[in-house]
Backbone as CSV, one residue per row, in Angstrom:
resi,resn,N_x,N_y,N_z,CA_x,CA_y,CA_z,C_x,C_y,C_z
1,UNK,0.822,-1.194,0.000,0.000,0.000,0.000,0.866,1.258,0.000
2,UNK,1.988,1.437,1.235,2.876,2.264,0.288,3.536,2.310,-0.701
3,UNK,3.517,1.856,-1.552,3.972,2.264,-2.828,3.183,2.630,-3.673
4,UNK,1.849,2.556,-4.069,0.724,3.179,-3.407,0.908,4.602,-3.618
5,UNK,0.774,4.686,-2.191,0.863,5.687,-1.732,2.202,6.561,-2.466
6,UNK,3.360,6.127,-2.631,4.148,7.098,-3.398,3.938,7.340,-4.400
7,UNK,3.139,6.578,-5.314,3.095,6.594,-6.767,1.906,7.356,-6.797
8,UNK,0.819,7.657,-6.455,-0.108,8.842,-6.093,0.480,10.438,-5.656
9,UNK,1.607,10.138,-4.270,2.491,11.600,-3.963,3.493,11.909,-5.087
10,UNK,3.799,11.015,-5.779,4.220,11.815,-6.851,3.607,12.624,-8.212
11,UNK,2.607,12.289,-8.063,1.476,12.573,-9.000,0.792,14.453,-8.408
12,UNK,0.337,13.862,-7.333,-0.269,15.209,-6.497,0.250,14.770,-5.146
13,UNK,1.605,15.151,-4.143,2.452,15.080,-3.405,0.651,15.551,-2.264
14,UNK,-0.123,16.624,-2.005,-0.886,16.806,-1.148,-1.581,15.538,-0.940
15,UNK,-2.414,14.997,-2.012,-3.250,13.774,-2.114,-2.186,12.418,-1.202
16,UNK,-1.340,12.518,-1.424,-0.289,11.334,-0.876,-0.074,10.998,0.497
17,UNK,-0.421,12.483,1.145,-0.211,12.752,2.394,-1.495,12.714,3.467
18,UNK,-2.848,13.501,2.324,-4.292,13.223,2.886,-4.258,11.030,3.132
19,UNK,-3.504,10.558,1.594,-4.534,9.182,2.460,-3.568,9.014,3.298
20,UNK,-2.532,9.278,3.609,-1.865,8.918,4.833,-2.066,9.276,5.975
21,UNK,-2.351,10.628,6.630,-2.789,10.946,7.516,-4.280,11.593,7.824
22,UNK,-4.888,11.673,6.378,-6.196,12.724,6.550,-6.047,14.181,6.191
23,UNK,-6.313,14.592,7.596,-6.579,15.954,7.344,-6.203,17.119,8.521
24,UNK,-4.996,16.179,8.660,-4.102,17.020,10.064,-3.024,17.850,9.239
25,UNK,-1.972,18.326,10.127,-1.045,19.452,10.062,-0.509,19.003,9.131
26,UNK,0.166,17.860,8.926,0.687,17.493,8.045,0.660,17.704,6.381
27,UNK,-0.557,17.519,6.183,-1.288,17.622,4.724,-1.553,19.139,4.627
28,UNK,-1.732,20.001,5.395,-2.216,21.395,5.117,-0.148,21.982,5.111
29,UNK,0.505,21.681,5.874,1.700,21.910,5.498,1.976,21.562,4.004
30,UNK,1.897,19.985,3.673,1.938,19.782,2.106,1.520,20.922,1.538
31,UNK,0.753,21.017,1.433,0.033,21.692,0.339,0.814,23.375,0.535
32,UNK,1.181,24.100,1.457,1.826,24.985,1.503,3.098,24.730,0.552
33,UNK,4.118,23.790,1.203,5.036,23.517,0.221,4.998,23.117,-1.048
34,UNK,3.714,22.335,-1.066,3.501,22.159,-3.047,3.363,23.361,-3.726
35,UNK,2.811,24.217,-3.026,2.202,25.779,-3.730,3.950,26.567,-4.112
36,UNK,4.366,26.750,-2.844,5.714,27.004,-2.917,6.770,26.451,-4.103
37,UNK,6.894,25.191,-4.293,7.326,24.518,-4.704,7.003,23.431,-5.150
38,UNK,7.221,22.369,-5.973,6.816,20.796,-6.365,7.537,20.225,-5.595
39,UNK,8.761,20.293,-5.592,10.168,19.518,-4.879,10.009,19.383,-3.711
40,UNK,9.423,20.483,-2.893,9.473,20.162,-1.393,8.305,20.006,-1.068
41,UNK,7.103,19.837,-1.254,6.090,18.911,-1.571,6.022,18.131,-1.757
42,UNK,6.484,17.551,-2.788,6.966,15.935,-3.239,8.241,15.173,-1.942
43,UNK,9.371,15.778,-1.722,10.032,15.405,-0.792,9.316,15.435,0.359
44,UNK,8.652,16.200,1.153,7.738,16.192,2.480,6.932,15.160,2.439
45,UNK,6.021,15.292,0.880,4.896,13.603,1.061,5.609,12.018,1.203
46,UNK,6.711,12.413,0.153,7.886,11.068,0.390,7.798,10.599,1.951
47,UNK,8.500,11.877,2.144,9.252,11.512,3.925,8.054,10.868,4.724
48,UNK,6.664,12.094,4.938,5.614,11.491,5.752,5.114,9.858,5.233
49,UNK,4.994,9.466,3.974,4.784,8.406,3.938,5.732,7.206,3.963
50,UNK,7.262,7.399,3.889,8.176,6.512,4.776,7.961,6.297,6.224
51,UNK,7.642,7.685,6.892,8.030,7.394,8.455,7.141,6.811,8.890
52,UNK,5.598,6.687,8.604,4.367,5.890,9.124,4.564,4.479,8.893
């Protein structure tokens, strides 16, 4: 299921992070950094969905 899950966060890095955690700090951070950037969006959804 994670892989999954990465192959979705790389697609839309926010979406990657909602099915992982929902709809906590985490995912509303994503989405700050996706706006900001792709890269650190994409790297942040990576990371959160390794460390779970």
């Amino acid at each position: 299921m994670d892989l999954l899950r990465i192959v979705i966060a790389i697609v839309l890095p926010p979406l990657g992070v909602f099915l992982q955690v929902g709809f906590k700090g985490a995912f509303w951070l994503n989405i700050v950094l996706t706006l900001l950037g792709y890269v650190p969006g994409l790297v942040h959804a990576i990371w959160i969905i390794a460390k779970r």
